[in-house]
N, C-alpha and C positions, 0 to 999 in steps of 0.2 A: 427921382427924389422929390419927396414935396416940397413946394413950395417955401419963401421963408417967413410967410405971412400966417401959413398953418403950422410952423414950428412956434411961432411965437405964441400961436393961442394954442397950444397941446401945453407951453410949460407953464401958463397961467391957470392952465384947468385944477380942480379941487381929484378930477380920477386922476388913476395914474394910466400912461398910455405907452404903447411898444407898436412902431409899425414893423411889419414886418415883409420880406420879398415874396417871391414864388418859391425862391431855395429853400424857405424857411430859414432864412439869417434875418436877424435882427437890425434894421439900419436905424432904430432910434431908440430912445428910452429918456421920459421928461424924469424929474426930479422927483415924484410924488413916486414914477414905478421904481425908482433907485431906491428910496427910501424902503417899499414894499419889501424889496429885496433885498433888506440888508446893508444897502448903500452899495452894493456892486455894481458895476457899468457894463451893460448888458452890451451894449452896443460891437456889432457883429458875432457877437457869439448864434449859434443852432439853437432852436427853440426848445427843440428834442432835447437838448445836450442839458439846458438851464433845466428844463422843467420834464425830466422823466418819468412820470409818472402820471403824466397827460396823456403820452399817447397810446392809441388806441382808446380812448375813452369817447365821450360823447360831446367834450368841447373839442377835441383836435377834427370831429365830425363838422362841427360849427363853421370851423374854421375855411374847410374846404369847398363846405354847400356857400357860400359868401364869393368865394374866390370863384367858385365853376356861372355862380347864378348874376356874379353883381351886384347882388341883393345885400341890406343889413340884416345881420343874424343876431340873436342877444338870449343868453341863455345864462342858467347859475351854475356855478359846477365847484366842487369842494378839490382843492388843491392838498393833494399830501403832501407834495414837498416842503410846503409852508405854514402848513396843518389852518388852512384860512379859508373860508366859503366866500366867493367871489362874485358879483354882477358883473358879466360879462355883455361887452358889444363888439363886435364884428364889423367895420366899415369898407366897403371896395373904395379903394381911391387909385384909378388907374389901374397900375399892375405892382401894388401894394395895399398892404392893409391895415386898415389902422383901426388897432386894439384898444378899446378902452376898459376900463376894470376898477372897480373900487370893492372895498371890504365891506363885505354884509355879515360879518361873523355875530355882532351883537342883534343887529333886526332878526338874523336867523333864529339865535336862542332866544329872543323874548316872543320870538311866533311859535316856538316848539312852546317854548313855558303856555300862551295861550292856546293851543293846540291841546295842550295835554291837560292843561285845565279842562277845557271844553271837552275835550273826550274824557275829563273822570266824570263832569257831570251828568253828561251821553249815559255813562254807565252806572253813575250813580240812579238817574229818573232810569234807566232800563233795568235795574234790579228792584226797584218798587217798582213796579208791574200794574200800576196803577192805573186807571181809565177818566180821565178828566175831563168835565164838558161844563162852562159856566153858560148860562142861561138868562136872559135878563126878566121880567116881573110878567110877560107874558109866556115864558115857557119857550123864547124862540133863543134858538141859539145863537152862541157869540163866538166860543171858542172850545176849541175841542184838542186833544194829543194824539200823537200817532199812535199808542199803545189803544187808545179806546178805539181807533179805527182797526185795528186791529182783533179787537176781543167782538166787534159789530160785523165784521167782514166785510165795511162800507172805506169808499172812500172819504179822505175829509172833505170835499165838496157836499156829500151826498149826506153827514151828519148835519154841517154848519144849514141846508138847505130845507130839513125836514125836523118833522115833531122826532121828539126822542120815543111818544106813543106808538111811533109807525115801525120799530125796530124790538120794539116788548110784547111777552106774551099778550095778548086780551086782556087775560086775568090779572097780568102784573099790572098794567096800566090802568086797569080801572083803578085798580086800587092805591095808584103814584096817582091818580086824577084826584081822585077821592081827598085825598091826604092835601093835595094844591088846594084843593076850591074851599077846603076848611078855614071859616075864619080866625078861629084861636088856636089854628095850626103850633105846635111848636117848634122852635126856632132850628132844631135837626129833627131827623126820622131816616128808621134805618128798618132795610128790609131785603128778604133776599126775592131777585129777579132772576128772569128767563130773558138771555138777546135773543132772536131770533135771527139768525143767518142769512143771505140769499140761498146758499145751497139747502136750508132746510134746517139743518146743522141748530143744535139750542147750546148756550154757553149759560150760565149758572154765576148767576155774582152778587155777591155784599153789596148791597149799594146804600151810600151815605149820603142825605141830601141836608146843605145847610143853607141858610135863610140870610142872607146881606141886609138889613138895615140901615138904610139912611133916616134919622130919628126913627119916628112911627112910620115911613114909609118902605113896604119892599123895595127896592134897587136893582137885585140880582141873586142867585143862588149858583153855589157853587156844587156838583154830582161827581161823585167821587165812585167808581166800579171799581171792586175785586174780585177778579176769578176764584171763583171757590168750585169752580168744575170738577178739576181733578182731587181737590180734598173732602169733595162731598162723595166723588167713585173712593177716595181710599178709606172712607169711614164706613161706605158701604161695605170696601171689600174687606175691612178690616172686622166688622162685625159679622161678616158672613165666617171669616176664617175664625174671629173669635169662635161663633156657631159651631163651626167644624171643628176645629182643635178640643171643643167642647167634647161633639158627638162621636171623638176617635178615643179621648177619654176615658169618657165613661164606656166605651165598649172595649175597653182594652181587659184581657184579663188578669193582669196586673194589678198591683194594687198603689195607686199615682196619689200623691201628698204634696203640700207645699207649707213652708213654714215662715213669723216673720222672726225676726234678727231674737225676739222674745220667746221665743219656741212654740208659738202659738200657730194653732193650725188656721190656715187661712183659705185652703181648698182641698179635698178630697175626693176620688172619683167613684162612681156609684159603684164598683166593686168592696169599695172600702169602706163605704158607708153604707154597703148590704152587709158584711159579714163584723165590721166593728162597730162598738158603742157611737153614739154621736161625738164627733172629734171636735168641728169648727167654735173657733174659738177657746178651747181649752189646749193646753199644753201637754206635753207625757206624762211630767210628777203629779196629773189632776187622773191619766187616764189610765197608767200603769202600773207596777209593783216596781218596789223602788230601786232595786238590780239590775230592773231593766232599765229604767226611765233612766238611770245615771248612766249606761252602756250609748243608750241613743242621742243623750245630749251632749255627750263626749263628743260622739262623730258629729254632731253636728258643729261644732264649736268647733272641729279641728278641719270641716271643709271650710266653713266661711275664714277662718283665718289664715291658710294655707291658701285658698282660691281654687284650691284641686280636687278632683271630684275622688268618693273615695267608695270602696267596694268592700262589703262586708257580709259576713252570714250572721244571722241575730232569729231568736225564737219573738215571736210576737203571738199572743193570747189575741183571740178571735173569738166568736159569739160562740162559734162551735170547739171549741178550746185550742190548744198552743199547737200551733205549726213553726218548720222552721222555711226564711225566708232569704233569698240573696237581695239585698237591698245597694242600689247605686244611689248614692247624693252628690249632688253637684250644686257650686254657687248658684244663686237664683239677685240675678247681677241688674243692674241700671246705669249702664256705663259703666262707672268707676264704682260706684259703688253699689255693696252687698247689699241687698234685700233679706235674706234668708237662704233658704235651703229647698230645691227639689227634688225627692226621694220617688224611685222604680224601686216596688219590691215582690219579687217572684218567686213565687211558693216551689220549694224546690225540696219539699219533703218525701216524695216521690222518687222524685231523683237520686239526693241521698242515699233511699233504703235502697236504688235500684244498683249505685255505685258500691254499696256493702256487699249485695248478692252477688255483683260483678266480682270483687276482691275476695268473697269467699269464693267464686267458681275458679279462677283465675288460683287463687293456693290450692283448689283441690286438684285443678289439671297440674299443674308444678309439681305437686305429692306425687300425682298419676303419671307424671312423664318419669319419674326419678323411679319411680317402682318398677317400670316399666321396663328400664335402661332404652326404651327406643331413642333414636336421635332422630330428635322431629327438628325440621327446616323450613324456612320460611322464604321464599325463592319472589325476590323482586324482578319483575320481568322486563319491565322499562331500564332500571339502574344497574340491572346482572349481578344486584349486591343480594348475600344469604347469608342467614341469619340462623347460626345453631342454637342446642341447647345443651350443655354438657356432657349429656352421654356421648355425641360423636368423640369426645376424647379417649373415650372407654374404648370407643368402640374402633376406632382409628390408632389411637396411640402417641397422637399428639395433634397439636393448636392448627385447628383448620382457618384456612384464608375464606374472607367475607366473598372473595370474587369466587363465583359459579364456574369456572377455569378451573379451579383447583377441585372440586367433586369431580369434571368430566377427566381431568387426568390422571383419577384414580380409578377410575372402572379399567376393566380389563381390558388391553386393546380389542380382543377375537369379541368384544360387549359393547363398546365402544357405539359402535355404528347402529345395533339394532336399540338402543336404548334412546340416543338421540331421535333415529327416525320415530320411534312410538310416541318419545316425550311432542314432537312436532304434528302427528297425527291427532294425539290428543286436543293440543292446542287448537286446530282446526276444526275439529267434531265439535257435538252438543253432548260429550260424555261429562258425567260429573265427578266420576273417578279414572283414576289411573295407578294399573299395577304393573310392576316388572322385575323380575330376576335379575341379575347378575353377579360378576363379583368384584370387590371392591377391594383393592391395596390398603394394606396395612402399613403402618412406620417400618415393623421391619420384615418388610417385601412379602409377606405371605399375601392369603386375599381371602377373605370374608364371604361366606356364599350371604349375599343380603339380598329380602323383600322389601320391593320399596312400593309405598303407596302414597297419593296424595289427589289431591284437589282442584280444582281451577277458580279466580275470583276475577268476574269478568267486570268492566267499570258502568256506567249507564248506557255507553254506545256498545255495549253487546263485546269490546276488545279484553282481552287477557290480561291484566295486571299483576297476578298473584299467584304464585302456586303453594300450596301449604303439603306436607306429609312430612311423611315417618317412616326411618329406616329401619328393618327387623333385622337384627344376625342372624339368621339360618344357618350357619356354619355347623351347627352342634347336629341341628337336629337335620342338614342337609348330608352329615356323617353318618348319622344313626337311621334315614332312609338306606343310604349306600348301604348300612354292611348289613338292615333289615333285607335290601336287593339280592345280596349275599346269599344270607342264609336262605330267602327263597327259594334261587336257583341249586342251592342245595340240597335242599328238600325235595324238589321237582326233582333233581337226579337220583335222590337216594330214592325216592317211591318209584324212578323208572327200573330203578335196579331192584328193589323189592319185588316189582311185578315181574323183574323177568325170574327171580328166584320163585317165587309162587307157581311159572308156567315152565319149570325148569324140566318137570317131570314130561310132559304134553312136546316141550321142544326137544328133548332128549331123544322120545320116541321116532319126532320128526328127521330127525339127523340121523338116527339111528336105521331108519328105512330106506335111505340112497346109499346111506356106508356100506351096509348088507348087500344092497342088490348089486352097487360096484365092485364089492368082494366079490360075489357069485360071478359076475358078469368078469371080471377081470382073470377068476381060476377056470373058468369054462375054454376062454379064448385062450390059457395057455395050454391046457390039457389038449383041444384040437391040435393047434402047431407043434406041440410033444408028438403026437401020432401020428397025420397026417402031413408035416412039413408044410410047404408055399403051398401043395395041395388045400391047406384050407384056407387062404387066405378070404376067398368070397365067404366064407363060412363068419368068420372072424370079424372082418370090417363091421356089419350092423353093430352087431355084440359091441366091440369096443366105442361103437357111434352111441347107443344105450348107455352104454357106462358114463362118457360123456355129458349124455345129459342128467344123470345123475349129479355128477360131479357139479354142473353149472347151477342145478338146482338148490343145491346145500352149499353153495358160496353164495347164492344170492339171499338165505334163511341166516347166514354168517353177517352177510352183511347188515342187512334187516337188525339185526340183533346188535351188532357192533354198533350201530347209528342210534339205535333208541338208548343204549345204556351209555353214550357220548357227552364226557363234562362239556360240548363248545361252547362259545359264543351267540347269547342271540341274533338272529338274521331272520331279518324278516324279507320273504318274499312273497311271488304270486304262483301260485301252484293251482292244478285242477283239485277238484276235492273229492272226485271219485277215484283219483289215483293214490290218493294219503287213504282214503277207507279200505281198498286193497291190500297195502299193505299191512294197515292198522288188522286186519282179518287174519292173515297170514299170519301174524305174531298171537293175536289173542284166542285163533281158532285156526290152529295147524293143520287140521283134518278134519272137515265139516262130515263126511261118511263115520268118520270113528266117534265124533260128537253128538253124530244123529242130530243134527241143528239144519234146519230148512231157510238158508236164507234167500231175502226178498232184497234188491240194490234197487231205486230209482233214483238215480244221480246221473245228469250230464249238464256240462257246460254250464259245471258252476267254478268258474275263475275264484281264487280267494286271496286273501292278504294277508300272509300267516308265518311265523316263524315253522317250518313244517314237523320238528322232533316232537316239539311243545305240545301241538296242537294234536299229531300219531299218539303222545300220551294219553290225551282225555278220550278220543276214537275207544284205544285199547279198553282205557279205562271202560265207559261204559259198554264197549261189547263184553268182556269180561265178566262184567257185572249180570248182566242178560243173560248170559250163559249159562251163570251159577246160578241166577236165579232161575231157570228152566230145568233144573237136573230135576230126575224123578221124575217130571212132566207129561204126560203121555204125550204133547204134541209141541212140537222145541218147531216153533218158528219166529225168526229175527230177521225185523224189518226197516229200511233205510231208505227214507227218499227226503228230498230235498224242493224249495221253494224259494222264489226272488222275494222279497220283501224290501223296503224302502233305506238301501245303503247295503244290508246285508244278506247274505244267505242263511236258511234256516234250516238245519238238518236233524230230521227227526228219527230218532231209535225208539222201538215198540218191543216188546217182548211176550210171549204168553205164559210168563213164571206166573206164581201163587201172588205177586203183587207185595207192597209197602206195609207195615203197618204204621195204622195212623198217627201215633207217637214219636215211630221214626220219621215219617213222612212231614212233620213241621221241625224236625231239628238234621234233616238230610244232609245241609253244605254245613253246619256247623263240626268242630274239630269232634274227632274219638266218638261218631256215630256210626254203627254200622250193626248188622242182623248178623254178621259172620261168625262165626265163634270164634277165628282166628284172624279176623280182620284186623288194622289199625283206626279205622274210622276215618284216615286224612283223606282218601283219594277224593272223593267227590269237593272238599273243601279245597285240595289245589288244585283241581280241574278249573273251579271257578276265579280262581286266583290269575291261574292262566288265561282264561278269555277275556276276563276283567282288563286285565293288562292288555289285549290284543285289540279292545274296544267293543267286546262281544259280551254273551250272558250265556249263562244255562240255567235250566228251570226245570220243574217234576211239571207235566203239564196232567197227566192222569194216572190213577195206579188203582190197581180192586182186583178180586180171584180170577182175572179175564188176565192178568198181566199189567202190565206199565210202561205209561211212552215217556219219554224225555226229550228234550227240543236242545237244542245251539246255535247261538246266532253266531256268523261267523263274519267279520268287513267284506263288504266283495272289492272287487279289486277293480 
């Protein structure tokens, strides 16, 4: 405990004091710290407990480095609990410590008050940007500010030490000498300077020199630097950009104006003042017709008062007469307030007639899609959305869905898959069209035989965006193919059955010559076994093995015959073609002895790809032909050979008749031509009909009193 000598001078003291233990309990507290606090009597209370909001701060730090060192400690520290800014002391007395402390709250605010004076000043001289150097009657310096040390890039030893000459261009300095050594100098002078830098570096400044007077004698001068560095680059840059803003101006091909608040032209760019009267300075009612000039002075009245720029189409009269023009205005502004008006105005006459031709094209494809009935599509390939055009209703039977989903679940399933794979081949390729068949569902469940064609519209990187086409209904006319198919093959029957009636007489005989010999052959063999019994049995057997062959010979002239006059099916297969001209022989030329016909065959190992009745028709056909043409002839020779050529076989029939004539010879394959007197003219036209279909041709290739060849190309297989 202290002393009673240092309690009596702690309660005479002006501070207030608190000693305290090592526990941090409080063993004392004079009158002045009771007061502090409210008049409470601190005495044994936890320092912690009185004042929480001390610790951990930087005076409970205070407190400890005092107590660890023995040292006095003395620091300021702002008490919240008391909301009081405090001088604090720290005393080691023994193994206590004694606190002393008095209120600094008022010295504290009247050093912020001068603090914050002094700092607005600081910032006041730091936003005048000024450079200040007084000088006394020799030119030697006095006094200088950190800002001009700053614009010299010296320090202030090194101004206050030297000529201000030694830090100026040459040339500025002669001429601040020049101006001192004058003796009816005036009393300021003002000029702009070069500092010169140590780095090399030139700064640019106003500089103001004014003349102190004591009576008639100089005294001192006061040099007052402004950086005018960067406002002499933004006049530079500003006139270089004025420059340029000029020269994009006038080379814009626009036609650029600016007006003031009086409708007076105040700039125009050399497209406007090539093709218009001289504007500046005159108004529109000085320069236009008066329909017009009230049209433009409208808008212009209604952007400055509105403040929003506004967009219009207007005819303007030009040197070369009236175009029309899309003209923007917009405020032509100064802060807050309007100036006038600056007008873009871009000839768009062009445009216009080109947006008319568009609208007529555009009604005439619309007339042409509707005449049409096609239902043309516009197939987004990114968004799977499509776009019809009326007729799919026609043609469908009701309201098709935008999503591409609903076309692909109308194709036919057994269509389905070869339509998608094309559309995806397409897309892949460099084709620009794409066609394909199918058939398409109807609303109610039938199906459309439709041709579909369309387009590809690829974007700049070469990708598919677009498909465009047009659906065709073929149904009608994929009918009227079918039952033309029809009648074909009926025709191709009824002229196989004509030709066998025409060779009826020729196969009559043929039949007629095994019937005979098998009769003969078959009354011989019983007359023997009438007479002789098993006795003639060796006699007998040949005979009836003859008969035999008779018999198999006229079932196979039966069948031959049965097969050519046959409504079936076409089938197409791979046959030899020297075995279809065999038979084709046997039916057109029964009996080459009774014919008197010398034929010539060079045909092997020609494989072919042929329905085989079809094709025995046109064989027949022109060996028949050859034949008739050969009667009376002194020399009936018919000749057939055959050659590979590139995919197909070509098989050539020669004759030695009396030949074509030339008449008939250019209208040979057309309908109802023929030399015969009892001919129908068709055969040679469905012959061709038939190879045409098979993928082949026939042709007269030479004809004259020598006779006539004719050729057939036939697919090889």
């Amino acid at each position: 405990m202290l002393r009673l000598t240092s309690v009596q001078l702690f309660d005479h003291m002006s501070d207030g004091v608190l000693v305290l233990e090592r526990d941090w309990s409080i063993s004392y507290c004079n009158a002045r710290a009771e007061a502090a606090f409210g008049g409470r009597d601190l005495k044994g209370q936890m320092l912690w407990d009185v004042f929480p909001h001390a610790r951990g701060t930087g005076v409970e730090n205070v407190y400890r480095r005092a107590f660890q060192t023995g040292q006095s400690e003395a620091c300021e520290f702002y008490s919240h609990d008391l909301s009081t800014w405090f001088e604090v002391h720290a005393i080691p007395v023994k193994e206590e410590l004694a606190i002393l402390f008095r209120d600094i709250s008022k010295k504290r605010v009247e050093l912020e008050r001068v603090d914050a004076r002094r700092r607005a000043l600081d910032a006041l001289f730091d936003q005048v940007f000024l450079g200040i150097m007084q000088v006394d009657a020799g030119l030697r310096p006095m006094l200088v500010n950190d800002h001009l040390c700053t614009l010299a890039g010296r320090s202030r030893h090194e101004l206050l030490t030297s000529s201000p000459f030694t830090w100026m261009a040459p040339e500025d300095a002669a001429l601040f000498s020049h101006f001192l050594a004058a003796s009816d100098a005036a009393p300021t002078w003002e000029a702009t300077v070069r500092l010169i830098r140590p780095d090399g570096t030139l700064r640019h400044c106003a500089l103001q020199l004014s003349r102190v007077m004591e009576g008639k004698v100089h005294s001192h001068s006061i040099i007052v630097l402004n950086d005018v560095t960067e406002q002499l680059e933004a006049e530079r840059n500003s006139a270089d950009t004025a420059a340029l803003l000029r020269a994009i101006i006038d080379s814009a091909q626009d036609l650029i104006f600016v007006k003031d608040r009086d409708g007076r032209f105040v700039l125009t760019n050399r497209e406007l003042t090539d093709l218009a009267p001289p504007l500046i300075g005159g108004t529109v009612e000085k320069h236009f017709a008066p329909h017009l000039a009230e049209s433009y002075a409208a808008t212009d009245a209604e952007v400055m008062q509105s403040g929003r720029p506004a967009i219009v189409e207007e005819r303007i009269p030009l040197n070369s007469g009236e175009r029309m023009f899309q003209t923007i205005k917009v405020p032509w502004r100064s802060g807050d307030e309007t100036l006038g008006v600056i007008g873009i105005s871009r000839d768009i006459t062009e445009r216009l007639s080109a947006e008319a031709r568009l609208c007529e094209q555009e009604e005439r494809y619309r007339l042409a899609a509707r005449a049409t009935k096609d239902a043309i599509w516009d197939w987004d390939l990114v968004s799977g959305q499509v776009t019809w055009n009326p007729a799919i209703e026609d043609l469908c039977g009701d309201q098709p869905s935008p999503d591409a989903a609903w076309w692909r679940d109308r194709i036919h399933p057994e269509d389905r898959g070869s339509v998608q794979e094309s559309i995806e081949e397409f897309r892949k390729s460099e084709s620009e069209r794409w066609e394909h068949e199918y058939r398409f569902r109807r609303a109610d469940g039938s199906y459309a035989h439709i041709l579909d064609r369309g387009f590809l519209v690829r974007n700049e990187a070469g990708e598919p965006v677009r498909m465009i086409g047009a659906m065709v209904d073929m149904s009608e006319r994929a009918e009227a193919y079918r039952r033309l198919n029809e009648l074909q093959s009926e025709l191709i029957h009824v002229s196989r059955v004509s030709a066998m009636g025409t060779m009826a007489s020729a196969l009559a005989h043929e039949l007629n010559q095994p019937l005979t010999g098998i009769a003969n052959y078959v009354s011989g063999a019983r007359r023997l076994l009438q007479e002789k019994g098993a006795n003639a049995i060796e006699v007998v057997l040949p005979v009836l093995a003859d008969a035999a062959d008779e018999v198999i010979k006229t079932s196979e002239l039966i069948r031959r015959l049965r097969r050519m006059v046959a409504r079936g099916q076409v089938e197409v297969q791979t046959i030899e073609l020297d075995a279809l001209i065999t038979d084709a022989l046997s039916l057109a030329i029964p009996n080459r002895r009774l014919a008197g016909v010398e034929i010539e065959i060079s045909v092997t190992g020609a494989s072919i790809l042929c329905d085989p009745i079809q094709v025995q028709q046109v064989l027949v056909n022109l060996i028949r032909n050859a034949a008739e043409a050969m009667e009376g002839r002194p020399v009936k020779r018919l000749e057939l050979w055959s050659e590979r050529l590139d995919g197909v076989y070509r098989l050539y029939v020669r004759d030695t008749g009396m030949g074509i004539p030339l008449g008939v010879a250019e209208r040979l394959f057309t309908p109802f031509t023929t030399t015969k007197p009892d001919g129908l003219g068709v055969g040679l036209m469905i012959s061709r009909t038939i190879l045409e279909a098979h993928g082949g041709a026939i042709s007269l290739m030479e004809t004259g009193p020598q006779g006539t060849t004719m050729f057939i190309d036939l697919p090889a297989s």
